[in-house]
One Martini backbone bead per residue (centre of mass of N, CA, C, O) as a GRO file, in nm:
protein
  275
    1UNK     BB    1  10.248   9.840   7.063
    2UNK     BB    2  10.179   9.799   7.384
    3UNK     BB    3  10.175   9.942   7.670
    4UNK     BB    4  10.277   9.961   7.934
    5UNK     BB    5  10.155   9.970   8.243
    6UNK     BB    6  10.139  10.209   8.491
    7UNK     BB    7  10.237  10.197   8.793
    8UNK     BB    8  10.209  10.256   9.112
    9UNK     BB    9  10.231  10.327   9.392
   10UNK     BB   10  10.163  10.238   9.679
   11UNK     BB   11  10.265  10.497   9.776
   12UNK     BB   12  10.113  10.856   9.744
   13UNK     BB   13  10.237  11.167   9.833
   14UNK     BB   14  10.050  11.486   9.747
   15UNK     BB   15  10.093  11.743   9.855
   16UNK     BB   16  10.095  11.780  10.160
   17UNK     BB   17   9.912  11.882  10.493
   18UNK     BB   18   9.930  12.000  10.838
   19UNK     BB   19   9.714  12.126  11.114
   20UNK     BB   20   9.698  12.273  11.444
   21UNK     BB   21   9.605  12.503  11.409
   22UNK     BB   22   9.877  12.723  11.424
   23UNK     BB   23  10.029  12.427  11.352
   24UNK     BB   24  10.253  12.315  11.179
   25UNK     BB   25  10.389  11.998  11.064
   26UNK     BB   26  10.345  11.981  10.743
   27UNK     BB   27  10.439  12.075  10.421
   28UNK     BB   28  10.469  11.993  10.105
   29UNK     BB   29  10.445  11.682  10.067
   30UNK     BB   30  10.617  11.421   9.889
   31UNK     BB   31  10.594  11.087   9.872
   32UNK     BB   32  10.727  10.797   9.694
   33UNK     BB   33  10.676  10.488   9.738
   34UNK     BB   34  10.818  10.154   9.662
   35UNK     BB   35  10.898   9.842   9.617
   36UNK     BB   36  11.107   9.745   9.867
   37UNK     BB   37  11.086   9.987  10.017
   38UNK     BB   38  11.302  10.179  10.289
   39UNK     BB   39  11.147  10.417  10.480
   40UNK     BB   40  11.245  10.653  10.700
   41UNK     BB   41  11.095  10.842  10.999
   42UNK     BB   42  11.257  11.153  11.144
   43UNK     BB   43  11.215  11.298  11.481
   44UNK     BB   44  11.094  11.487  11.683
   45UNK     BB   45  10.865  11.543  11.903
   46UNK     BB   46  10.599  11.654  11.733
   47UNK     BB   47  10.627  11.616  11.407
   48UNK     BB   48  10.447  11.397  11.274
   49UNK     BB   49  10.536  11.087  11.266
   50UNK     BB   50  10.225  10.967  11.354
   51UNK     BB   51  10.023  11.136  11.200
   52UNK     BB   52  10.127  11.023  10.887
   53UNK     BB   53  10.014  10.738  10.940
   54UNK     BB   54   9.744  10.837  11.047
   55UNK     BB   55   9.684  10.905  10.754
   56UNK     BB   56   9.697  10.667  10.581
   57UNK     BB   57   9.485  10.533  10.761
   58UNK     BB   58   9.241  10.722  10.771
   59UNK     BB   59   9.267  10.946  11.074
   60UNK     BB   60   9.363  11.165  10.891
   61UNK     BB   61   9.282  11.513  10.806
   62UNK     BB   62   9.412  11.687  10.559
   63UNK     BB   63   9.460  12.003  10.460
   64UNK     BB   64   9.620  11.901  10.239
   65UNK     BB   65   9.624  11.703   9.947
   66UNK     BB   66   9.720  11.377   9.916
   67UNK     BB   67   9.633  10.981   9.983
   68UNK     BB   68   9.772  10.723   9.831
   69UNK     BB   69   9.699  10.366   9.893
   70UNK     BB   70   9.717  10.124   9.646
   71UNK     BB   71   9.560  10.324   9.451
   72UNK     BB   72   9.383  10.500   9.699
   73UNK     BB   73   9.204  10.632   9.898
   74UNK     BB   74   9.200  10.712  10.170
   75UNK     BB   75   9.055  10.512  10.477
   76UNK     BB   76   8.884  10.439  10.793
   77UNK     BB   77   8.774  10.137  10.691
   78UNK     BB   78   9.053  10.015  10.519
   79UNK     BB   79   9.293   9.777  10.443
   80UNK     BB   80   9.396   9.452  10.416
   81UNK     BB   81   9.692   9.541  10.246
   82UNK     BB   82   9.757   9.683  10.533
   83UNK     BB   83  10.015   9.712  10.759
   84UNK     BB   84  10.042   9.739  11.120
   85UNK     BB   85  10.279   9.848  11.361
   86UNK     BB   86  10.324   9.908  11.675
   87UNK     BB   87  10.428   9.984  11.941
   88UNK     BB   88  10.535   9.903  12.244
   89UNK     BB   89  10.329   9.751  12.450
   90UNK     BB   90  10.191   9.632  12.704
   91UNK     BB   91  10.013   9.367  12.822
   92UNK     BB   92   9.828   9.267  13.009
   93UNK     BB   93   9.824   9.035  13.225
   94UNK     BB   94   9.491   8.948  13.175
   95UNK     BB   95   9.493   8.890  12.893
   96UNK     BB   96   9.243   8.692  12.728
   97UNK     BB   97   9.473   8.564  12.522
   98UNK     BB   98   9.636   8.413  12.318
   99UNK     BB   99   9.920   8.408  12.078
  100UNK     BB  100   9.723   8.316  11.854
  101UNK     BB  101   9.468   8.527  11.898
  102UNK     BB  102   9.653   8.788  11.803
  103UNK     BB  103   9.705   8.655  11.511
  104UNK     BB  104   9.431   8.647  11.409
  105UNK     BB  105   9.335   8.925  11.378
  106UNK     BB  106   9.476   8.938  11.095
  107UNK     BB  107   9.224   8.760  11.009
  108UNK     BB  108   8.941   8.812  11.146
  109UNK     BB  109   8.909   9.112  11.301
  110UNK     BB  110   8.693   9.207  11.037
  111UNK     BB  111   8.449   9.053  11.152
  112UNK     BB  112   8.188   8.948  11.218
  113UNK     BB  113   8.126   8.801  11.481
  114UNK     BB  114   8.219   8.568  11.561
  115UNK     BB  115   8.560   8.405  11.543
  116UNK     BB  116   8.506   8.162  11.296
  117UNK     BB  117   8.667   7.936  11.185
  118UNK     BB  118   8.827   7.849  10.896
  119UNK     BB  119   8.959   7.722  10.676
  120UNK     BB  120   9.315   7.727  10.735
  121UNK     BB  121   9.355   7.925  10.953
  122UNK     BB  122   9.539   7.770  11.138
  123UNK     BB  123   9.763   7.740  10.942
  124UNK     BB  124   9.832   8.028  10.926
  125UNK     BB  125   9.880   8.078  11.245
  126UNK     BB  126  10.102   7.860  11.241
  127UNK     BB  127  10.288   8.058  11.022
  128UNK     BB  128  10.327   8.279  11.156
  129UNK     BB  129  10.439   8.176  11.417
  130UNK     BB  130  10.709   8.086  11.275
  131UNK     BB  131  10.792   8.318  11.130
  132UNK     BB  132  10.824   8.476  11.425
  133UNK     BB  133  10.919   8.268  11.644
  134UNK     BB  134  10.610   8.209  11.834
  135UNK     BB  135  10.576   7.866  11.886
  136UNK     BB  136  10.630   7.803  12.197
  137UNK     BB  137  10.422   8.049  12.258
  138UNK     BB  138  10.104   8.020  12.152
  139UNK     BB  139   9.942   7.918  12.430
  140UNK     BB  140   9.995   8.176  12.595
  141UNK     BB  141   9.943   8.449  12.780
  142UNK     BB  142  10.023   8.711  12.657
  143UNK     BB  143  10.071   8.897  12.932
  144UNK     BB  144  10.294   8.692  13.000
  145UNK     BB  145  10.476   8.797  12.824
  146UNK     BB  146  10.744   8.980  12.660
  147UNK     BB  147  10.809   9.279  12.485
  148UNK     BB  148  10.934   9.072  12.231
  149UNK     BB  149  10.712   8.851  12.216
  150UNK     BB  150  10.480   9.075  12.130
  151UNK     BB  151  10.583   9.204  11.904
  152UNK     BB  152  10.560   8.999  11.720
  153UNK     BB  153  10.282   8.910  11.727
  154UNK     BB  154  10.224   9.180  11.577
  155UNK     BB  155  10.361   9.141  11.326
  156UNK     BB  156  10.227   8.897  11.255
  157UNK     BB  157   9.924   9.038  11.215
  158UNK     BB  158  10.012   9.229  10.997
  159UNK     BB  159  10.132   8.975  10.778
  160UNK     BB  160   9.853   8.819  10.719
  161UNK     BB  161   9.819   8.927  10.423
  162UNK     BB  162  10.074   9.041  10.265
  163UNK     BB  163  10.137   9.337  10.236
  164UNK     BB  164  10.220   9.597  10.041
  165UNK     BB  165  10.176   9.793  10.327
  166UNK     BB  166  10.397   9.923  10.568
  167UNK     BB  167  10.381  10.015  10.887
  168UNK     BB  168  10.574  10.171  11.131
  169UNK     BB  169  10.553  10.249  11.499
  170UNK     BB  170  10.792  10.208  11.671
  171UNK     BB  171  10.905   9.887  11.675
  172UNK     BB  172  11.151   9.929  11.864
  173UNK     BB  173  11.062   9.982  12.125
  174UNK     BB  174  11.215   9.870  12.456
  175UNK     BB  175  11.379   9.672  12.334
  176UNK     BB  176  11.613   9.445  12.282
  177UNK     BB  177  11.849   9.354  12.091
  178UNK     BB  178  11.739   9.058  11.980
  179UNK     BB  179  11.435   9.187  11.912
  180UNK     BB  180  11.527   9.390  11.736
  181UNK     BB  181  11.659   9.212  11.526
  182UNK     BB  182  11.411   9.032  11.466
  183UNK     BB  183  11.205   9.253  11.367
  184UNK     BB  184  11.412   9.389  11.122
  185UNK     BB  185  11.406   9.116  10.968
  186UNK     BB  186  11.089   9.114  10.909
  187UNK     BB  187  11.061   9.352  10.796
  188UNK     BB  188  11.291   9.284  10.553
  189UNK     BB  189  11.169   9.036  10.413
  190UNK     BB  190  10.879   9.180  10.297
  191UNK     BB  191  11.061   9.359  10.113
  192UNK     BB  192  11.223   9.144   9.959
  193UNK     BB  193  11.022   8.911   9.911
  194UNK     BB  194  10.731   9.016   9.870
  195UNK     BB  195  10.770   9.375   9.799
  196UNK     BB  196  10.701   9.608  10.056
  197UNK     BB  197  10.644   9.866  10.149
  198UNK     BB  198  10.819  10.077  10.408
  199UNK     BB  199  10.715  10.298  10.683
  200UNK     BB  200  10.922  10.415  10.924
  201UNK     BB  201  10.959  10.471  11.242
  202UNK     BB  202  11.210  10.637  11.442
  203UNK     BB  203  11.475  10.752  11.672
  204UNK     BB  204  11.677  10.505  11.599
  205UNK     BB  205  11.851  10.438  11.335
  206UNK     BB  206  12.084  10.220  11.419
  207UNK     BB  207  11.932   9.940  11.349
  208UNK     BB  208  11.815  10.010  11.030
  209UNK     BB  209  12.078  10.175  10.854
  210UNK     BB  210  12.108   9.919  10.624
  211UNK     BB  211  11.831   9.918  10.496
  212UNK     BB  212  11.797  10.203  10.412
  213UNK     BB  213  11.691  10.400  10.179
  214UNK     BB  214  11.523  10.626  10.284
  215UNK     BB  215  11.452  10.984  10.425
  216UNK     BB  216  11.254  11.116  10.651
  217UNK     BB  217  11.285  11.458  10.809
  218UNK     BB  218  11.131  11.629  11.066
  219UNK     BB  219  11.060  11.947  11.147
  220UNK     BB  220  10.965  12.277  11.203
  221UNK     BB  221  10.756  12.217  10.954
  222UNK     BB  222  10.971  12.040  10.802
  223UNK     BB  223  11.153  11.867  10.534
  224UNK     BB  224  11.410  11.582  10.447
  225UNK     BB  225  11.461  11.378  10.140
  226UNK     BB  226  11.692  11.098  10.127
  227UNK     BB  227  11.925  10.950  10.161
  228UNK     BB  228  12.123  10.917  10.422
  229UNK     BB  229  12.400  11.072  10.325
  230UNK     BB  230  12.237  11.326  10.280
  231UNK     BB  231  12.049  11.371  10.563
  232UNK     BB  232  12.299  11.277  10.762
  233UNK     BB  233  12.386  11.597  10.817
  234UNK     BB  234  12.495  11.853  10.946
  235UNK     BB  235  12.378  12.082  10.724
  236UNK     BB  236  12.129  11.972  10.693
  237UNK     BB  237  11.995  11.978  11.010
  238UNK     BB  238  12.033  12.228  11.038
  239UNK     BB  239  11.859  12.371  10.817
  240UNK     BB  240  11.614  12.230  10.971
  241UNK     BB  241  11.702  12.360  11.256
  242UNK     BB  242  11.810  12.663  11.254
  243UNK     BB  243  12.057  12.457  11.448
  244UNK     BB  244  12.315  12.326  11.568
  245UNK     BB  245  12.431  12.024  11.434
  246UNK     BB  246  12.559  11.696  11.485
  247UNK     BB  247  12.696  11.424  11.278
  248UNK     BB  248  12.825  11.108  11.449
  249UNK     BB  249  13.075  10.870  11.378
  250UNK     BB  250  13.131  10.608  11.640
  251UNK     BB  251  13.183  10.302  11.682
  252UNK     BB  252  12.944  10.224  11.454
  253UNK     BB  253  12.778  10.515  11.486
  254UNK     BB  254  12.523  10.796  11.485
  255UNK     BB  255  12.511  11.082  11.652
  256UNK     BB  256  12.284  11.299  11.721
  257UNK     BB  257  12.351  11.688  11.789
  258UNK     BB  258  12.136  11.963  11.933
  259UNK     BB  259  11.902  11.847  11.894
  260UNK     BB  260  11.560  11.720  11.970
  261UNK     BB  261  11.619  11.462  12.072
  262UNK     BB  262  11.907  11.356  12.082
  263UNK     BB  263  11.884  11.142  12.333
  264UNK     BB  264  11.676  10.975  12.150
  265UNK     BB  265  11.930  10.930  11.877
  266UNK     BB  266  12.210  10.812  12.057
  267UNK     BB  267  12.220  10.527  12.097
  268UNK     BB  268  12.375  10.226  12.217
  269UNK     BB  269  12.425  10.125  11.878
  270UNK     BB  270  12.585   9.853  11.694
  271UNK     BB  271  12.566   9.819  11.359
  272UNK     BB  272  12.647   9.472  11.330
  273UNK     BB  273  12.357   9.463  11.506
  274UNK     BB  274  12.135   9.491  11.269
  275UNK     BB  275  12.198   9.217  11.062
   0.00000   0.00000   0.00000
């Protein structure tokens, strides 16, 4: 009988290392996403948790260690089956796009010559634009739009391929209740539905801590990965910050206490309003 053949993981990163100058960000990272599976990434300003991701997307070259996404070496000249979101950053009122023309760069922004629209790719941009909830105002300038409507926007242009391998950084900073609860659906439902592996980034865990498999949380250039209720503990990340810290648990949610930038992983968001 012949053996099933066995599969990688979307991520794959192995023995990781990375340095600017005498400052280590974090070395001997392994860690392995599987299918379906959402990994949050956790840490002070500065501990590398944007860098990690750019890493992934083959823009940033490791110091040591390797980093396969898909089965493949990363590179800078990308893959279309990763999808990455980028943080909220409002996009100026004169932006010349409309809401469907930045959900299609999703479709067609990596090709060359004028973006000639190919058949099908309408209904496609109308798909998504359906399925992030942004059919309303598809044909308005994005400038115009709020920081929670273009948010979806990036979504949409994200999942434009249908991505084996989601990246997030900072997904729903700035953004209002409403439409945190609405990106955290919509990625949630790509690695449900999907089957998507997903590596997000954030500040605040508590809008996604009811979605998260595992954490892997940056510190000091060092880093601690395992479930939430093992990661998120005072005894261990006292031990990762050599200092002393303490999480709370109090009305709902979760707040980290002595750490780095703990006053911006401490927002007051109840637990309920996650799902």
């Amino acid at each position: 009988m012949t053996p099933a053949p066995v599969l990688r993981p979307p991520l794959d990163i192995r023995g990781a290392a990375l340095r600017r100058g005498d400052r280590e960000l974090w070395s001997g990272l392994d860690l392995r996403v599987q299918p379906g599976e959402l990994v949050a990434v956790l840490g002070p300003s500065g501990s590398g948790k944007t860098t990690l991701l750019r890493a992934i997307l083959g823009l940033e070259r490791l110091s040591e260690g390797s980093i396969e996404a898909l089965g493949s070496p990363t590179q800078a000249k990308g893959n279309r089956r990763i999808g990455y979101i980028p943080q909220q950053r409002p996009l100026p009122a004169d932006t010349n796009l409309r809401a469907r023309d930045l959900v299609a760069l999703g479709i067609d922004g990596h090709r060359f010559g004028p973006p000639f629209p190919r058949r099908g790719d309408r209904a496609r941009v109308d798909g998504l634009l359906a399925e992030v909830g942004a059919t309303a105002y598809a044909d308005r300038p994005v400038g115009l739009l709020s920081g929670g409507e273009q948010q979806r926007l990036r979504v949409g242009q994200a999942l434009a391929d249908d991505p084996r391998l989601l990246l997030c950084d900072e997904p729903l900073t700035s953004l209002d209740l409403a439409n945190q609860r609405a990106v955290v659906g919509l990625i949630d439902r790509q690695r449900r539905e999907k089957g998507a592996a997903v590596l997000l980034v954030t500040h605040d865990i508590n809008p996604v801590l009811d979605r998260v498999d595992r954490i892997l949380y940056l510190a000091n250039g060092r880093f601690t990965l395992g479930a939430p209720d093992e990661v998120l503990d005072s005894e261990v990340l006292t031990e990762l910050y050599g200092a002393p810290v303490f999480v709370l648990r109090a009305g709902g949610r979760l707040v980290v206490v002595g750490a780095p930038d703990a006053e911006a992983s401490s927002h007051h968001h109840h637990h309920e309003d996650a799902s």
